[in-house]
FITOR-390964 format. One record per residue (C-alpha): residue number from 1; y, z, x. Coordinates in Angstrom, 2 decimals, decimal comma, padded with zeros to 5 digits. Each point is the difference from the previous one (the first is absolute). Layout:
# residues N
+-----+---------+---------+---------+
| num |      c2 |      c3 |      c1 |
+-----+---------+---------+---------+
| NUM |       Y |       Z |       X |
...
+-----+---------+---------+---------+
# end
This chain:
# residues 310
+-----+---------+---------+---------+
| num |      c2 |      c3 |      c1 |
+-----+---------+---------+---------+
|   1 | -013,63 |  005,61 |  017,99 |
|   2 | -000,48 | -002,92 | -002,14 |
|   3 |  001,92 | -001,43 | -002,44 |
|   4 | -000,60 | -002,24 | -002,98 |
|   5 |  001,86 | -002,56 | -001,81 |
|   6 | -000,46 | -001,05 | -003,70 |
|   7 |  000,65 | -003,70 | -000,11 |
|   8 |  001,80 | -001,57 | -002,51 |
|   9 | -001,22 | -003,36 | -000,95 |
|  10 | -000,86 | -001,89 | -003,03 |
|  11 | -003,57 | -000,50 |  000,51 |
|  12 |  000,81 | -003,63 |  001,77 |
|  13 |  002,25 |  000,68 |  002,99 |
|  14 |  001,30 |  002,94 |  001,89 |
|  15 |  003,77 |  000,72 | -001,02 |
|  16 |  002,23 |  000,40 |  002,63 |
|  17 |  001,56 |  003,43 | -000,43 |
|  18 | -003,77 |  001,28 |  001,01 |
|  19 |  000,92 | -001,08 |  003,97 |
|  20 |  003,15 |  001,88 |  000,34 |
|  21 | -002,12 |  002,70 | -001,72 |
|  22 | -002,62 |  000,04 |  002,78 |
|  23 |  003,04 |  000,04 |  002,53 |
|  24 |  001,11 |  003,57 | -001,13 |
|  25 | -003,90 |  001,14 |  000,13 |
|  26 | -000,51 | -001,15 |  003,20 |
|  27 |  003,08 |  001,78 |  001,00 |
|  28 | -001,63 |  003,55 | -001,14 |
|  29 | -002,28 | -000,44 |  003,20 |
|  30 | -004,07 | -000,90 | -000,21 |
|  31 | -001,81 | -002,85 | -001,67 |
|  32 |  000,91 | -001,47 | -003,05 |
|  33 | -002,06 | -000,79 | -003,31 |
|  34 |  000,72 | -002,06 | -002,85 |
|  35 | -002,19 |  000,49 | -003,45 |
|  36 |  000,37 | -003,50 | -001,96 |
|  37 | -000,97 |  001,00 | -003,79 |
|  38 | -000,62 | -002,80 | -002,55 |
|  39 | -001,89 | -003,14 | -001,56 |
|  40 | -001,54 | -002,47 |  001,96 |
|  41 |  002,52 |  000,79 |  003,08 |
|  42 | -001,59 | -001,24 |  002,97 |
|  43 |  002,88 | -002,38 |  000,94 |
|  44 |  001,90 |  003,48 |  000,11 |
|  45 | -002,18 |  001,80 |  002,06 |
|  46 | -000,30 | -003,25 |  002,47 |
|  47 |  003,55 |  000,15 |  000,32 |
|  48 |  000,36 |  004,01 |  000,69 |
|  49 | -002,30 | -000,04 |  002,58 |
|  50 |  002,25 | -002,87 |  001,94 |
|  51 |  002,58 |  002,16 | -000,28 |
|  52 |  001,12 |  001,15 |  003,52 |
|  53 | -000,66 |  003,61 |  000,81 |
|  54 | -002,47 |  001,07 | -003,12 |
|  55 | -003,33 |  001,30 |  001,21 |
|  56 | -001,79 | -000,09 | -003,49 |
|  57 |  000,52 | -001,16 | -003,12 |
|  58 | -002,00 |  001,49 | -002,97 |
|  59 | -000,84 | -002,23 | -003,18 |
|  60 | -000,67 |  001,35 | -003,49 |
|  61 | -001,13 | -003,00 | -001,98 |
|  62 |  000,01 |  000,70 | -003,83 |
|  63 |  001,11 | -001,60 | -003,05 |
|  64 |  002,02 |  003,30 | -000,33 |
|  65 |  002,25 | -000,87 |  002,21 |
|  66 |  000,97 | -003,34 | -001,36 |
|  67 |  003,19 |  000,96 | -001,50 |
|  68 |  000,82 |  002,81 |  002,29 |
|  69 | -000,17 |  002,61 | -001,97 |
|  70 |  001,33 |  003,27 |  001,65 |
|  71 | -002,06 |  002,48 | -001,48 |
|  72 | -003,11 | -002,26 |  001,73 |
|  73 |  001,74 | -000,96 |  002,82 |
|  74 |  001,24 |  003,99 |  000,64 |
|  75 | -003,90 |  001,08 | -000,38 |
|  76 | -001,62 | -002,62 |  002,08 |
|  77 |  003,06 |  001,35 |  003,08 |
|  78 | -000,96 |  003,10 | -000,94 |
|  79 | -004,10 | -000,35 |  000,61 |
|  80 |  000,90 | -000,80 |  003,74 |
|  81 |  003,03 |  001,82 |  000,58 |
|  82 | -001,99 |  003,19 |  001,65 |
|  83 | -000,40 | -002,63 |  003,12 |
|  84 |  003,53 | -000,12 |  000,59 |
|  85 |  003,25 |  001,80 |  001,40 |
|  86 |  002,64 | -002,07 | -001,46 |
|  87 | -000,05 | -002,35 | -003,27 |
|  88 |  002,63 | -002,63 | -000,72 |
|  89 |  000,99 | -002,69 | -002,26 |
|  90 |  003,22 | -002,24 | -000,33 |
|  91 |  002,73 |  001,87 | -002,04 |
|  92 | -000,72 | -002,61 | -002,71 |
|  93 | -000,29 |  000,04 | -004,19 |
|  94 | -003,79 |  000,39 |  001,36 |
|  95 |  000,23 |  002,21 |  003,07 |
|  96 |  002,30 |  002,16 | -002,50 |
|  97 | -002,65 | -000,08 | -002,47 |
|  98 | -003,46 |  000,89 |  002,24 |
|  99 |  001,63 |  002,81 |  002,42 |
| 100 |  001,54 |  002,60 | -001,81 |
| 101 | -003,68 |  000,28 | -001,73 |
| 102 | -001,76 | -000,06 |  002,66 |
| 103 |  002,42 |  002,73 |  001,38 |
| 104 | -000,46 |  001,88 | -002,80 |
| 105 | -003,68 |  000,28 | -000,15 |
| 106 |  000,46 |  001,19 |  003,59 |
| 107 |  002,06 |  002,78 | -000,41 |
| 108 |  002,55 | -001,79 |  002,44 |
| 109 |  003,93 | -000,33 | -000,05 |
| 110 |  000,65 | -003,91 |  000,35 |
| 111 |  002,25 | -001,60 |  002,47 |
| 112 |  001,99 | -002,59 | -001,91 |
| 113 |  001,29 | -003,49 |  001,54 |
| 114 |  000,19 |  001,20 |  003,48 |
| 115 |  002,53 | -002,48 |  001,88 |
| 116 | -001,53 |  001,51 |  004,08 |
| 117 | -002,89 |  001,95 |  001,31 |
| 118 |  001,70 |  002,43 |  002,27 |
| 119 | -003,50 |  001,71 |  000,62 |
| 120 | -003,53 | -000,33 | -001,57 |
| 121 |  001,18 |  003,21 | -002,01 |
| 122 |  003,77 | -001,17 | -000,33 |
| 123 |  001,77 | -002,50 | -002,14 |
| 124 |  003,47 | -001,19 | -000,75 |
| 125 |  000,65 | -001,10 | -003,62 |
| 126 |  003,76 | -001,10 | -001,62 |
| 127 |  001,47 |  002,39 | -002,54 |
| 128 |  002,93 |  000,02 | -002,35 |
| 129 | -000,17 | -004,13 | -000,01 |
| 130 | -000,39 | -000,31 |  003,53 |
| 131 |  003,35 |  001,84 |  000,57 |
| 132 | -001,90 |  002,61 |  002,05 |
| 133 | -003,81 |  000,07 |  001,94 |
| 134 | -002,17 |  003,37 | -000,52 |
| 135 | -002,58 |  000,58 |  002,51 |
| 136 | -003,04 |  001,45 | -001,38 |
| 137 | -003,20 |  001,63 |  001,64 |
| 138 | -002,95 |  000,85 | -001,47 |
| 139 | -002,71 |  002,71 |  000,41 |
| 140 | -002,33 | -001,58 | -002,08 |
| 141 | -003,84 | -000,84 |  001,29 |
| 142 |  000,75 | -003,68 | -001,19 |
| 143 |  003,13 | -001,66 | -000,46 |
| 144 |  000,79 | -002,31 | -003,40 |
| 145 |  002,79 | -002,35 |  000,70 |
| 146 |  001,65 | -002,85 | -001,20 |
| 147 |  001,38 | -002,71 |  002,01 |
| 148 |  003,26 | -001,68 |  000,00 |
| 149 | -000,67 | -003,49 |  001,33 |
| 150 |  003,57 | -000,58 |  000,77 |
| 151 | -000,02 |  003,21 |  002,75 |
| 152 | -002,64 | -001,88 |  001,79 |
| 153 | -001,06 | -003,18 |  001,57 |
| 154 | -003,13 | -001,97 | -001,05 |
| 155 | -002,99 |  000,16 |  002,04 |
| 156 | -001,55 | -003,09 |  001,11 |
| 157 | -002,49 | -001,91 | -002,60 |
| 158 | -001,64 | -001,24 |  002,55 |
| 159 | -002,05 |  000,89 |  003,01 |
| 160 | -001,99 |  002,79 | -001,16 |
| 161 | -003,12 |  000,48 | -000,49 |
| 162 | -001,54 |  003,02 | -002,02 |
| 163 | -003,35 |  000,72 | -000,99 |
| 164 | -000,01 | -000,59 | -004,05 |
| 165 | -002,24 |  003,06 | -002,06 |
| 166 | -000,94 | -000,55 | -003,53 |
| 167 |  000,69 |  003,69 | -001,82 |
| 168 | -001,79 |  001,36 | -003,02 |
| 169 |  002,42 | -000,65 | -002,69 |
| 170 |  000,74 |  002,58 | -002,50 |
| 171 | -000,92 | -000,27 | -003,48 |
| 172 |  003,14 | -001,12 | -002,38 |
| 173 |  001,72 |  002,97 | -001,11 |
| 174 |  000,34 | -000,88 | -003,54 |
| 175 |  003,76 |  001,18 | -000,11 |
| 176 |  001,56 | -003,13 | -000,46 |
| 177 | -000,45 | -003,78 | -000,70 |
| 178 |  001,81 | -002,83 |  001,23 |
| 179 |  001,85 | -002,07 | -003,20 |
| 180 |  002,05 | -002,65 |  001,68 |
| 181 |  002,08 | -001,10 |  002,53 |
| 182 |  003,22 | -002,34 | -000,18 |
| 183 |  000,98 | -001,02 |  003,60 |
| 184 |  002,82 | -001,83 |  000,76 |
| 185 | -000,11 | -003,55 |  001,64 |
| 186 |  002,32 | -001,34 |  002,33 |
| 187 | -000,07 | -002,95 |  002,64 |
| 188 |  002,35 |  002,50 |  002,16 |
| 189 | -001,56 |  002,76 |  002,63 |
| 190 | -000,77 |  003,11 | -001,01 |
| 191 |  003,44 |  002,26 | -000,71 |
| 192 | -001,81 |  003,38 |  002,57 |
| 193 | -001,58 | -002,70 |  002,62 |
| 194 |  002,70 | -002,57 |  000,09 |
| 195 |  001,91 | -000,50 |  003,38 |
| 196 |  003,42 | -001,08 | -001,97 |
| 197 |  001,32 |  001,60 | -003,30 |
| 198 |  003,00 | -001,38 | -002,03 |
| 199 |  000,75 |  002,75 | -002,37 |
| 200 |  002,66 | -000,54 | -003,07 |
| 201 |  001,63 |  003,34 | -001,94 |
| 202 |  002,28 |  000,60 | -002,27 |
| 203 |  002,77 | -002,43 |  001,15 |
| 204 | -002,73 | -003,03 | -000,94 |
| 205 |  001,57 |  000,52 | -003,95 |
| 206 | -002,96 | -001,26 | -001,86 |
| 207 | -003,23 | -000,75 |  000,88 |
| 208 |  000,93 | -003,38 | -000,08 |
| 209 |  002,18 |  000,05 |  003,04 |
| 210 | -003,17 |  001,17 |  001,70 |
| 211 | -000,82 | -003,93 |  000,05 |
| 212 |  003,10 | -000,07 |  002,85 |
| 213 | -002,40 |  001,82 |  002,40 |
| 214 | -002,62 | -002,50 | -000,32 |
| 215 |  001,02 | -002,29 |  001,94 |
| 216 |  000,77 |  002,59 |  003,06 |
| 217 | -003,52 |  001,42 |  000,09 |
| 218 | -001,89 | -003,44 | -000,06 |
| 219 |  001,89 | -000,77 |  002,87 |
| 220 | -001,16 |  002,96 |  001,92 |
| 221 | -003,52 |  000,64 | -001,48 |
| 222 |  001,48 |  002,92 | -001,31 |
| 223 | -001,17 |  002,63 | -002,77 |
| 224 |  002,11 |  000,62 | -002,59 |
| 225 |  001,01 |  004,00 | -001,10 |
| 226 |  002,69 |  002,23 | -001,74 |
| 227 |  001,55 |  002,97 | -000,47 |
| 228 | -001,07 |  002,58 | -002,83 |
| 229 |  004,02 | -000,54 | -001,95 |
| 230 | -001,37 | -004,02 | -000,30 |
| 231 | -003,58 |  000,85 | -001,14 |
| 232 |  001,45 |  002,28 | -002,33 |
| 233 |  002,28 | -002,28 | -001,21 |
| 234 | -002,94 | -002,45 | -000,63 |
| 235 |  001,20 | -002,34 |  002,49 |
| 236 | -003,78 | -000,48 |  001,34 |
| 237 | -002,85 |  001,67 | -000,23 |
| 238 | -001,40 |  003,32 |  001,17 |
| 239 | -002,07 | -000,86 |  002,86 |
| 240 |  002,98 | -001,56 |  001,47 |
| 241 |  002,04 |  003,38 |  000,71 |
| 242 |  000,80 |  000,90 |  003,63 |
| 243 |  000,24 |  003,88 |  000,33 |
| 244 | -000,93 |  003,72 | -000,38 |
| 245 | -001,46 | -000,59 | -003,49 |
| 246 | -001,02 | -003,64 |  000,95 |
| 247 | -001,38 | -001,63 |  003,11 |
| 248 |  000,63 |  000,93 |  003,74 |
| 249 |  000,55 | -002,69 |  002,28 |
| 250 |  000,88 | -000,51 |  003,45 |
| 251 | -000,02 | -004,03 |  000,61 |
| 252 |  001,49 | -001,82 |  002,84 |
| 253 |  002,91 | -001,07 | -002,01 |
| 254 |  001,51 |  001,61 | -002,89 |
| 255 |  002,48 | -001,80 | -002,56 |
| 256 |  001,92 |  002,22 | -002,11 |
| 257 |  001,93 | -001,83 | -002,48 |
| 258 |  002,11 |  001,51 | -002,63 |
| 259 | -001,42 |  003,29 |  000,66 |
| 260 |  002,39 |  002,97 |  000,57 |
| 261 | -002,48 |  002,21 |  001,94 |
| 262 | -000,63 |  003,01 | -002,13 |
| 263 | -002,17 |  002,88 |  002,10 |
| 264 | -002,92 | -000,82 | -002,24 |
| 265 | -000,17 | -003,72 |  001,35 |
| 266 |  000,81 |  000,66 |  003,31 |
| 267 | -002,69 |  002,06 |  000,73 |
| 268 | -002,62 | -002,71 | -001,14 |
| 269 |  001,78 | -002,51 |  002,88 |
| 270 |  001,99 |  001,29 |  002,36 |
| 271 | -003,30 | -000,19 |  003,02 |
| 272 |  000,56 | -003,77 | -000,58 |
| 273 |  000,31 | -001,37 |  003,78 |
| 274 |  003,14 | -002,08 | -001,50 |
| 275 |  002,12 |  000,89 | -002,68 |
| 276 |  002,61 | -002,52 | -001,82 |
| 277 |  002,43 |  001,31 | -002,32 |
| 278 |  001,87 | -002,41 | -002,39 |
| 279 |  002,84 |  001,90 | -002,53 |
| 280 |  003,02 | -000,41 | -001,31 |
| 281 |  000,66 |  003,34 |  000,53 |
| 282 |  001,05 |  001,32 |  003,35 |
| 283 | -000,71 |  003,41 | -000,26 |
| 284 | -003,81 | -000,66 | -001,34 |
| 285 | -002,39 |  002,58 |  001,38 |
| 286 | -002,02 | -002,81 |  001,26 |
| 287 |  002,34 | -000,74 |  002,48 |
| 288 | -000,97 |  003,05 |  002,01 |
| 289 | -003,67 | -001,04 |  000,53 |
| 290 |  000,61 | -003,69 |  000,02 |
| 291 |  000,52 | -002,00 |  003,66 |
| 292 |  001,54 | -002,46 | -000,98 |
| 293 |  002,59 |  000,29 | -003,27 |
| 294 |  001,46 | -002,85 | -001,81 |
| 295 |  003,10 |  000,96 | -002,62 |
| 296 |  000,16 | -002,62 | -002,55 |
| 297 | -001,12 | -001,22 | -003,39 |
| 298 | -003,88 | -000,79 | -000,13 |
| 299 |  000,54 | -003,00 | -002,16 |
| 300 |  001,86 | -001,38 |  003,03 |
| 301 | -001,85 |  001,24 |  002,89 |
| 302 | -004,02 | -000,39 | -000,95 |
| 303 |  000,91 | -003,76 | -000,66 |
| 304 |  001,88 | -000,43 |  003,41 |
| 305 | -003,05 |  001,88 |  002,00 |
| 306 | -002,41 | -002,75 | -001,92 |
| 307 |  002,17 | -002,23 |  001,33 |
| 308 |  000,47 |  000,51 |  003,54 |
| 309 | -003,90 |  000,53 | -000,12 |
| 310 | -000,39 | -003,58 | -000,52 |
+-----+---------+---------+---------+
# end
């Protein structure tokens, strides 16, 4: 058996969802591949073959693959996926995007953000908002799945050393075209990679209360989230939300201010090592997950917390 991971990268560095990715391949036995697809990459493919525990990594080099285009990026897995027993990607917009055509073209039932390999043939994936874990085996000759980074560790980025293969790259499909791209900038970490999250909800009021949490998350290097009732609300913006319909995290810490803890949210945190729980409210769902609970009003409490920070 072999098994092969599409990275996810943005032409310049390896992103980090792509390690705990090759964790869950390595854990469906035999060697493990990665296939780096995109424009002048070569920092990528460095960088996947120091990854600990990947035998080869496979690079398809193309202008085509710039933008990451799934229709290219699905053919290109596709060309090389008679080679392999299992084919994975990070349960991403992009891993989301690439697998269910590549299962399609194969005629094969995908596996969809598996949280544990029981077997090379047997998964474990959350249903119903995490509330319940279905166990899944397939009979198919190769198995499609996506990866939920959270339900894994990373492996190491360093230490390996694979042997790098240049791939013929397929020709561009011609079924879409990339327009445009607005990414958002911040001088905080990532909201999926960061080790601390400080997460505001409804309680905040406005999205100018947001500014109270500021202060909290520079003092721990923290990213900053919400729930889907704040987003909604147009409190921040979109690529802040925290849960099923948003992002999953699991950071060390996890700061949930204002938020009431409806199933929705808590199934996008609640594998957070830490959880803190700040509401006025002492029946707030939230309480159940959080370890540590403090019962009082937010405008009061974030400020004291900054304080006794120093």
């Amino acid at each position: 058996m072999v098994a092969l991971v599409i990275a996810e990268h943005d032409n310049a560095a390896l992103k980090a969802v792509t390690l705990n990715t090759v964790t869950a391949a390595a854990q469906c036995g035999g060697d493990v591949h990665i296939l780096v697809a995109g424009s002048n990459c070569g920092a990528v493919a460095e960088a996947a073959a120091k990854v600990a525990g990947v035998a080869k990594v496979l690079v398809a080099d193309a202008p085509q693959f710039a933008d990451g285009l799934a229709e290219n990026v699905a053919e290109q897995v596709l060309a090389v996926a008679g080679n392999y027993s299992h084919i994975l990607a990070p349960a991403s917009a992009h891993g989301k995007n690439v697998l269910p055509r590549v299962a399609a073209k194969l005629d094969v039932a995908q596996i969809s953000e598996i949280t544990k390999v029981d077997s090379p043939d047997t998964f474990e994936r959350p249903i119903y908002a995490g509330n319940a874990i279905a166990t899944v085996q397939s009979t198919d000759n190769v198995k499609v799945i996506t990866v939920r980074g959270t339900g894994f560790g990373a492996a190491a980025a360093e230490g390996g050393s694979a042997a790098v293969e240049t791939v013929a790259a397929v020709a561009d499909s011609g079924k879409s075209s990339f327009v445009g791209r607005e990414v958002a900038k911040s001088d905080r970490p990532e909201l999926t990679g960061a080790k601390v999250v400080v997460s505001g909800g409804r309680g905040m009021g406005s999205g100018d209360n947001f500014k109270i949490l500021e202060p909290l998350a520079d003092k721990l290097g923290a990213a900053m989230g919400a729930s889907r009732a704040a987003v909604d609300a147009g409190y921040v913006p979109n690529d802040w939300q925290v849960g099923q319909t948003g992002k999953i995290v699991a950071p060390q810490l996890y700061i949930a201010v204002g938020i009431s803890g409806a199933i929705q949210h808590l199934a996008g945190m609640k594998d957070s090592k830490t959880i803190v729980a700040i509401n006025k409210d002492p029946e707030a769902p939230i309480f159940s997950v959080a370890d540590y609970g403090i019962v009082g009003d937010l405008f009061e409490v974030v400020p004291a917390l900054v304080k006794e920070l120093g």
